[in-house]
C-alpha positions in Angstrom: 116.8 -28.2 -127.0 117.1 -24.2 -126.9 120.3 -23.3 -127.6 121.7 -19.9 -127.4 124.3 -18.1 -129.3 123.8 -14.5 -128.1 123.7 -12.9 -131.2 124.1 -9.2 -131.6 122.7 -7.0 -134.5 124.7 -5.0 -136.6 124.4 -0.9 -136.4 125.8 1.3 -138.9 127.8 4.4 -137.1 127.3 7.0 -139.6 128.7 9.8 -137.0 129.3 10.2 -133.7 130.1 13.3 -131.6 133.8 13.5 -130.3 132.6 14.2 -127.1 130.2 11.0 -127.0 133.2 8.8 -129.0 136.1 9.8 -126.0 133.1 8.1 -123.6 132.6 5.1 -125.5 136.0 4.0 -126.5 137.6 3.2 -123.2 134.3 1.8 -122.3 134.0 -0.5 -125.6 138.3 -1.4 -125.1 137.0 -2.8 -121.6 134.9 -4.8 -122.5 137.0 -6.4 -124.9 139.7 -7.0 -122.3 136.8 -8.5 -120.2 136.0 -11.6 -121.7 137.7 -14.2 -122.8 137.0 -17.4 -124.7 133.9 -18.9 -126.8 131.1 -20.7 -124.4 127.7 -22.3 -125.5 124.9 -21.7 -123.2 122.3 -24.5 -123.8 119.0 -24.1 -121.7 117.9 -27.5 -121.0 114.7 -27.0 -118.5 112.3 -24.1 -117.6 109.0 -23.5 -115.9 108.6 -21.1 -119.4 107.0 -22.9 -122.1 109.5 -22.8 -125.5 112.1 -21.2 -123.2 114.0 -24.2 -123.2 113.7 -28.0 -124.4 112.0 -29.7 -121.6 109.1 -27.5 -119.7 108.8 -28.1 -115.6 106.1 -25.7 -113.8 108.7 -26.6 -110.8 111.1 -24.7 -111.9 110.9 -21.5 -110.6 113.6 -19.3 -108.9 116.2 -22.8 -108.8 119.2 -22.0 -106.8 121.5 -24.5 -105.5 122.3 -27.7 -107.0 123.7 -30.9 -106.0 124.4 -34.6 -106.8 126.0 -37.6 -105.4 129.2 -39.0 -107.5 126.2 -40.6 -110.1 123.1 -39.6 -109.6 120.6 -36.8 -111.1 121.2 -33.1 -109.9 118.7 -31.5 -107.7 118.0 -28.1 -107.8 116.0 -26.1 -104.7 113.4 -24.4 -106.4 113.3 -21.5 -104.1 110.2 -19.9 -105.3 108.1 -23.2 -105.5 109.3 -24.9 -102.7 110.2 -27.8 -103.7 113.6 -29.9 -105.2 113.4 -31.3 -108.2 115.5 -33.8 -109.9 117.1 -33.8 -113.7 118.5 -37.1 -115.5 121.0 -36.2 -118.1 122.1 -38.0 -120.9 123.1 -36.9 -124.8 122.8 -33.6 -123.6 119.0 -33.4 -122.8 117.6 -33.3 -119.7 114.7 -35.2 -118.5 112.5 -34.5 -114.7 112.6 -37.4 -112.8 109.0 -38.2 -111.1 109.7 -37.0 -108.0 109.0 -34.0 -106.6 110.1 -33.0 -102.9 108.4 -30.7 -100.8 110.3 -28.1 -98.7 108.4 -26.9 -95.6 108.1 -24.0 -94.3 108.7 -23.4 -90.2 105.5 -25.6 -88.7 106.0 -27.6 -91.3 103.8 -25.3 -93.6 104.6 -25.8 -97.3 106.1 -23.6 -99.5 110.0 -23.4 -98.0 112.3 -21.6 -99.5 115.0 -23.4 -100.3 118.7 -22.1 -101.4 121.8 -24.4 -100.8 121.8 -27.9 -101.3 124.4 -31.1 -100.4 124.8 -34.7 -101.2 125.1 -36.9 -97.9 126.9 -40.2 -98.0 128.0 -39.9 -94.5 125.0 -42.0 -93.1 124.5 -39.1 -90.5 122.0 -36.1 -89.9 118.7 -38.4 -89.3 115.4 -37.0 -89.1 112.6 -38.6 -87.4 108.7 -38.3 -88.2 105.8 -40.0 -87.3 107.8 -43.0 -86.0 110.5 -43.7 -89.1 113.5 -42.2 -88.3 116.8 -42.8 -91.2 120.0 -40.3 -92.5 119.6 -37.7 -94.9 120.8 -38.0 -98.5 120.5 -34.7 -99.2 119.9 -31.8 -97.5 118.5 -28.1 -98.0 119.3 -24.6 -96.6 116.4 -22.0 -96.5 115.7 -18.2 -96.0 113.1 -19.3 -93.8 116.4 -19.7 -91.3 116.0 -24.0 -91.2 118.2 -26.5 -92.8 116.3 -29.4 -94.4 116.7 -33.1 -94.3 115.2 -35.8 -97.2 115.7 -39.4 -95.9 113.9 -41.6 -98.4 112.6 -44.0 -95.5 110.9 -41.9 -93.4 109.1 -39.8 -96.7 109.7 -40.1 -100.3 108.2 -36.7 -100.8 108.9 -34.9 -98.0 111.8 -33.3 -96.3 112.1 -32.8 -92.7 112.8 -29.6 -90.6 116.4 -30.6 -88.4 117.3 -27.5 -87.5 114.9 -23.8 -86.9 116.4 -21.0 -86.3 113.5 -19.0 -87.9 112.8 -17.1 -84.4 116.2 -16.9 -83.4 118.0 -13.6 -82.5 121.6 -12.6 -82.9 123.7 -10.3 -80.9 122.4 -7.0 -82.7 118.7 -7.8 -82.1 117.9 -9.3 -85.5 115.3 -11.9 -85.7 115.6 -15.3 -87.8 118.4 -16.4 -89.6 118.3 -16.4 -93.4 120.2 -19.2 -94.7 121.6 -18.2 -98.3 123.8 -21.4 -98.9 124.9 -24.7 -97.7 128.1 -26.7 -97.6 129.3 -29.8 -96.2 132.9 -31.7 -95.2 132.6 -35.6 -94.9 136.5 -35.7 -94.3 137.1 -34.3 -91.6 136.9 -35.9 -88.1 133.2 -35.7 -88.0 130.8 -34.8 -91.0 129.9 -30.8 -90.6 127.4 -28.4 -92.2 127.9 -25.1 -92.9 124.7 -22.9 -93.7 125.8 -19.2 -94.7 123.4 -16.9 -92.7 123.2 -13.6 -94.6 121.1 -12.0 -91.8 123.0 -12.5 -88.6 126.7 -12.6 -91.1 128.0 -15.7 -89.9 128.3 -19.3 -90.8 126.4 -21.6 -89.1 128.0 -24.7 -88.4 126.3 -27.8 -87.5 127.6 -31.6 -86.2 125.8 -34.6 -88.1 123.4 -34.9 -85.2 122.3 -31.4 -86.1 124.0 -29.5 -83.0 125.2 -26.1 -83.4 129.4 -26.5 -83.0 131.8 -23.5 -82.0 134.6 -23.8 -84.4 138.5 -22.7 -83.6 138.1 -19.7 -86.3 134.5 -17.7 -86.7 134.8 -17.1 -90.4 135.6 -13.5 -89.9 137.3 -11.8 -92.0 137.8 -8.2 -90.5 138.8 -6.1 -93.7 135.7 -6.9 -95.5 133.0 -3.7 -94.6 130.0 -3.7 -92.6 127.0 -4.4 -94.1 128.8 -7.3 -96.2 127.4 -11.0 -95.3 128.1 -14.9 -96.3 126.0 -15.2 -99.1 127.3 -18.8 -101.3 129.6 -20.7 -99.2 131.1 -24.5 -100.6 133.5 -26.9 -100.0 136.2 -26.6 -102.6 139.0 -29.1 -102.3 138.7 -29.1 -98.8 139.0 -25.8 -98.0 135.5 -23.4 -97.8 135.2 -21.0 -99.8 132.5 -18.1 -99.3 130.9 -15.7 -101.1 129.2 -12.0 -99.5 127.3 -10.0 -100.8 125.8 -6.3 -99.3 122.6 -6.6 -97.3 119.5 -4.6 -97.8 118.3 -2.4 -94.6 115.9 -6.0 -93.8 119.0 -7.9 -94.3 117.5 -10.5 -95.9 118.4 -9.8 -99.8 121.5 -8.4 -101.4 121.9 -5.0 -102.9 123.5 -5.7 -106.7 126.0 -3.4 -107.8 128.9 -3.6 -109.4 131.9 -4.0 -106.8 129.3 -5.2 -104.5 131.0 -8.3 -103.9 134.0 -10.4 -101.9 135.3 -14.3 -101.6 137.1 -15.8 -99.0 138.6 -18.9 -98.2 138.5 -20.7 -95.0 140.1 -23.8 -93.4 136.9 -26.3 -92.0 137.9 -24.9 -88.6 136.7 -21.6 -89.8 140.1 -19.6 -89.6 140.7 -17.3 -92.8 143.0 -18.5 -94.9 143.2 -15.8 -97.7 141.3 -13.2 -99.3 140.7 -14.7 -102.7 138.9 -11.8 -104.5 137.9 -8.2 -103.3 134.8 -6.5 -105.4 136.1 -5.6 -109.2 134.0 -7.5 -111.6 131.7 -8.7 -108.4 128.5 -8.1 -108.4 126.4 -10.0 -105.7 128.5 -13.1 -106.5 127.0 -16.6 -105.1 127.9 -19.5 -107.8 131.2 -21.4 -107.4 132.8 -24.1 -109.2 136.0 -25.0 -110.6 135.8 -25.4 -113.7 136.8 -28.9 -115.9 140.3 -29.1 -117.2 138.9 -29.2 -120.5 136.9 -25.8 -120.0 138.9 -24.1 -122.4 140.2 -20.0 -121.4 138.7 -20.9 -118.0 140.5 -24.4 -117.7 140.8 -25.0 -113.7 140.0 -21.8 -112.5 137.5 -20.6 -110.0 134.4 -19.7 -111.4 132.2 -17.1 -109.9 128.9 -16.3 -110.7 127.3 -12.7 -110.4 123.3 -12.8 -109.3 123.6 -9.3 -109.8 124.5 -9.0 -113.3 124.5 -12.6 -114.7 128.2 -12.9 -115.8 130.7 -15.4 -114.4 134.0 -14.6 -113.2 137.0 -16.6 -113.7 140.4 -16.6 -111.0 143.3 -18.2 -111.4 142.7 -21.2 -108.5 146.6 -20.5 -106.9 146.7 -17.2 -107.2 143.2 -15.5 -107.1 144.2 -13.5 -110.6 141.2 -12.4 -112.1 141.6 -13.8 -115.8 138.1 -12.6 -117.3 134.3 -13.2 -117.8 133.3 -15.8 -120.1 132.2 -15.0 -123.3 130.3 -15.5 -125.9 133.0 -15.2 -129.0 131.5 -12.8 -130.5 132.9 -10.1 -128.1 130.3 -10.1 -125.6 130.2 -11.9 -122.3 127.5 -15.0 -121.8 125.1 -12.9 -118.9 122.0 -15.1 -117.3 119.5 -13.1 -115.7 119.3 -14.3 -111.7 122.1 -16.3 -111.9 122.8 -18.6 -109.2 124.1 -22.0 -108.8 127.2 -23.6 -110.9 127.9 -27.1 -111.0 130.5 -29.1 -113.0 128.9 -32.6 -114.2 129.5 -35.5 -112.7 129.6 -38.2 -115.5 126.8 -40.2 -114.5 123.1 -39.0 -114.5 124.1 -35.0 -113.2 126.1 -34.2 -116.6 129.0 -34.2 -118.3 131.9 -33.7 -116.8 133.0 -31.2 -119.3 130.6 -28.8 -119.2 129.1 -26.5 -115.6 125.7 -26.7 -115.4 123.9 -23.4 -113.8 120.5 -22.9 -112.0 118.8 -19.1 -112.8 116.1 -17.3 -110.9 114.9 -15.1 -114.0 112.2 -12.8 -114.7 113.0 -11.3 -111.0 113.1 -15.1 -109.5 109.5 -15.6 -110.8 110.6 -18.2 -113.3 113.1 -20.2 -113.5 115.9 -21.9 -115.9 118.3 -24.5 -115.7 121.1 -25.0 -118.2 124.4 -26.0 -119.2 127.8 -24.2 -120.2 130.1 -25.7 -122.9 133.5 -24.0 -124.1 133.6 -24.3 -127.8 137.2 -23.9 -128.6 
């Protein structure tokens, strides 16, 4: 497997201008009090021959990822349009022969798929050409419909449920853009939750697929215009979502640094807290909590930046910011187009010790999927 270290060559100073000096030093003391910790960043699979161990032409732009309690992670190859499935075990990863399609509204190929949740609910069937059966997992697009695989009715296939790719909001805008999915199975009645960057809401949908009016509206009125839910998953029981700034089409985030807030909800949708408020932010959309054996980063949030690559860590009770995760040797671990984080799950989706990510690099061309280990 490619593993990497993030090396940095040395430079000899031999003078520097006082002027230039007075810039750097606050700049370099910064970044020191930045990161924290000693990570390994392993790249198990990419669509990039020799860019990792195992090569998948699949692989490009993956985004969300999800598993049941044992089985391999998915990952929604947005820019492919498909999901495909890794087997872990000794930590390699291996593609599992099976390849889903995503379809595009008309049931076109080439999706593009974002979020992704496990089902075990039994609920949210989809019907086609005569088989109907529940979805086991399920897929959020920016072409503005949620996705449903059910084994039974295709193998290789998922199913449009919902299409709200002609649908327009109160301000005129036209088809929601669905940047990330969640789900609650404990709740009286299994829900969905689709993030809609375009239209800034959260979409929430009953297992049969209707559109349900929840007691809060996921509002959060001190965040600025032009922010919208970007990431959005179920944490503990409690939602937790990401926004990021919208471009004038409102369908892709502007990166920046600051650019970026996380809130948590009750399932009901009322706001329960602002968790963090732009800082180290950056067009944030990966969440996880981290393992208790994660080293610095033990139980905390994590957050991942798409905008700069860097992952953000909060203390879980208090929302304290306690650093970027680095690479111990002063710099901070930083994967171009990062998107989804996922702890293992100590069956075929990893180890439980370590987050695995999902990375759109090369400008979500290609892609890379990967694992973070703490070593200390």
């Amino acid at each position: 497997m490619t593993t990497t270290l993030f090396r940095r060559s040395a430079t000899l100073l031999i003078a520097i201008p006082l002027a230039l000096w007075t810039v750097a030093q606050p700049a370099m003391a910064a970044e020191r009090g930045l990161v924290r910790g000693a990570y390994l960043q392993t790249n198990l699979v990419s669509n990039i021959p020799g860019m990792a161990a195992v090569t998948d032409p699949n692989l490009k732009n993956p985004w969300g990822l999800s598993s049941s309690s044992g089985s391999p992670i998915w990952a929604s190859d947005n820019n492919a349009g498909v999901a495909t499935l890794y087997s872990i075990a000794n930590g390699a990863a291996t593609p599992v022969p099976l390849v889903v399609q995503i379809p595009a509204p008309g049931n076109l190929p080439g999706g593009a798929p974002t979020g992704t949740v496990f089902s075990g609910s039994g609920n949210f069937e989809v019907s086609e050409k005569g088989k109907s059966g529940p979805s086991l997992f399920l897929f959020a697009t920016e072409d503005g419909t949620i996705v449903g695989w059910s084994p039974g009715v295709d193998l290789f296939h998922g199913i449009i449920a919902v299409d709200n790719s002609t649908a327009v909001d109160s301000a005129g805008d036209v088809g929601a853009v669905y940047k990330g999915l969640a789900i609650d199975s404990a709740s009286a009645g299994t829900r969905l939750y689709a993030a809609n960057f375009r239209f800034g809401t959260v979409d929430v949908f009953d297992s049969t697929f209707t559109p349900v009016k929840r007691a809060g509206s996921f509002s959060d009125p001190g965040i600025p215009a032009g922010f919208a839910p970007f990431g959005i998953q179920n944490l503990g029981g409690q939602l937790y979502v990401t926004y990021a700034k919208q471009n004038d089409a409102k369908h892709d985030d502007v990166k920046g640094l600051g650019n970026g807030y996380v809130d948590v909800f009750d399932l009901n949708g009322s706001l329960v807290r602002r968790f963090a408020s732009q800082g180290t932010l950056n067009s944030p959309w990966g969440l996880a909590i981290a393992p208790s054996t994660f080293g610095h980063f033990h139980d905390d949030l994590l957050v991942g930046n798409f905008g700069d690559g860097r992952i953000n860590g909060f203390d879980l009770a208090s929302g304290a910011f306690t650093g970027q995760l680095g690479d111990g040797l002063g710099g901070a671990i930083q994967i171009d187009g990062l998107w989804g984080l996922r702890v293992g799950n100590g069956g075929r989706g990893g180890d439980p010790n370590f987050v695995y990510f999902a990375a759109g690099i090369n400008d979500e061309a290609d892609g890379l999927f990967g694992s973070i280990q703490t070593l200390n």
